[in-house]
N, C-alpha and C positions, 0 to 999 in steps of 0.2 A: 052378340059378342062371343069370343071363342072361350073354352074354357083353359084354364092352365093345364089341370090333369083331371083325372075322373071327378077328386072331390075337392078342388080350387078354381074355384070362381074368377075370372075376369078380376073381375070390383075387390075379391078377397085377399088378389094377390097385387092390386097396384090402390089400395084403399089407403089414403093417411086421412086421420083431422085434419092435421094439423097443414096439409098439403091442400083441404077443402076449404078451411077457413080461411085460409091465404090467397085462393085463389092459384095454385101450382100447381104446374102439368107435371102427373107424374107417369107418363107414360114408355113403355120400355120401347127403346129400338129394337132389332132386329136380333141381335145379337145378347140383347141382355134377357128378351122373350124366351131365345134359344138356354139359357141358362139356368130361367128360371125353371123352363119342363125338365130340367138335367135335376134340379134339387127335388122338384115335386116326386118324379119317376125315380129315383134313386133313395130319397131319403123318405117323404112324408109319405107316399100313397103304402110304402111297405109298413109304416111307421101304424098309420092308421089300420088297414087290416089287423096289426099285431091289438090295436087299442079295441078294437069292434067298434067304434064309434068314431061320431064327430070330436076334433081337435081345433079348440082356438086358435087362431090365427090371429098375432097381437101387431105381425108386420113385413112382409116379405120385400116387393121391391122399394126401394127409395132413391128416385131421380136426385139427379147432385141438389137442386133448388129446396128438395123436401129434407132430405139428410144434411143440410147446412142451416135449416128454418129449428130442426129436432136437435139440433146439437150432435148430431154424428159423427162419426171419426172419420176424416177425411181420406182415409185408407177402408172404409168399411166396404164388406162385401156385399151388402144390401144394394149397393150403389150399381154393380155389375149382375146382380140378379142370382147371387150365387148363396143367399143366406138368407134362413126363416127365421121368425121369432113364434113358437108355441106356447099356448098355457091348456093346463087339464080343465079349464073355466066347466068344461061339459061332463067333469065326473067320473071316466071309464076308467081313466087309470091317472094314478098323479103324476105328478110333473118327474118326481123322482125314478117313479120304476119305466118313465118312459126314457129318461137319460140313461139307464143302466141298462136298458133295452136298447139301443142304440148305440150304446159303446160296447156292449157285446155281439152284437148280430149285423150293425149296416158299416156301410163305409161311410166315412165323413172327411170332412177337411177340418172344422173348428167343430167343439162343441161347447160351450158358456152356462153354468150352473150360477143363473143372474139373479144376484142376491137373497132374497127368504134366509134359512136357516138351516144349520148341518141335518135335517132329514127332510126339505122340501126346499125348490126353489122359486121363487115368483113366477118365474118361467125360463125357459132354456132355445136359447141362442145356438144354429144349429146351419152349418154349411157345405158346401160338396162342389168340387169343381172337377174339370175333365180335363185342365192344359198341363196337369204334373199329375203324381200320384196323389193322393190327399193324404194329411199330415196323421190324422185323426189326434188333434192337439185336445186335451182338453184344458179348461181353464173355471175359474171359478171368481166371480165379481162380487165383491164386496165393499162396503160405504166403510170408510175408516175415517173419523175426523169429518164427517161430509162429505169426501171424495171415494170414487170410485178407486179402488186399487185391484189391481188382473192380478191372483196366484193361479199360475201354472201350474199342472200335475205330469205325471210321466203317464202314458197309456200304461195301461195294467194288462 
């Protein structure tokens, strides 16, 4: 099987449960394959050099069938192969100094400081596309009441 980029796996980048227990193909076409090497090669493999180590990978592509099973926003870029989800699960750097490392040094399209609390995030939601500029929006997810509520920041 091919790899995505030097340190993304096949399996790491089109892996759900929740797509295995169902029995759901989640496999990218052509175009969303293409995509996904555009985020790996652009965002995560620079990402990782900067970490010296391995980076959880909590969800990269999700076929419409697995992003509609997960509850996913029907506009998500996961769906087109344009958005990862990281966690520091491995220790080298936390989730924090890896978003402040990435909004000061890579290009992006979205970046999502998803949920945890004001000096860590559970993990960070993180995108790159090539058909416009990228936005480099960031955003920050938070549970309010039980729901999810997106505040937006201005790039700094």
């Amino acid at each position: 099987m091919e790899k995505i980029s030097k340190h993304i796996s096949w399996h790491e980048g089109t892996y759900s449960r929740t797509g295995e227990r169902r029995d759901l193909d989640n496999t990218p076409n052509e175009d969303q394959l293409k995509c996904m090497k555009e985020v790996a090669e652009n965002l995560f493999e620079p990402l990782r050099e900067w970490v010296g180590g391995g980076i959880k990978i909590n969800s990269f592509f999700r076929g419409e069938p697995v992003n509609t099973a997960i509850g996913g926003s029907t506009r998500s870029q996961h769906m087109k192969g344009q958005a990862i989800d990281i966690d520091d699960t491995f220790g080298h750097k936390t989730n924090a100094e890896m978003y402040h490392y990435i909004k000061d040094n890579l290009d992006f399209d979205q970046m999502i400081w998803e949920f945890g609390n004001d000096k860590n995030p559970n993990w960070l939601h993180i995108s790159w596309v090539s058909h416009r500029p990228n936005r480099k929006k960031l955003t920050i997810a938070k549970k309010v009441n039980g729901r999810t509520k997106y505040i937006h920041e201005a790039h700094k």
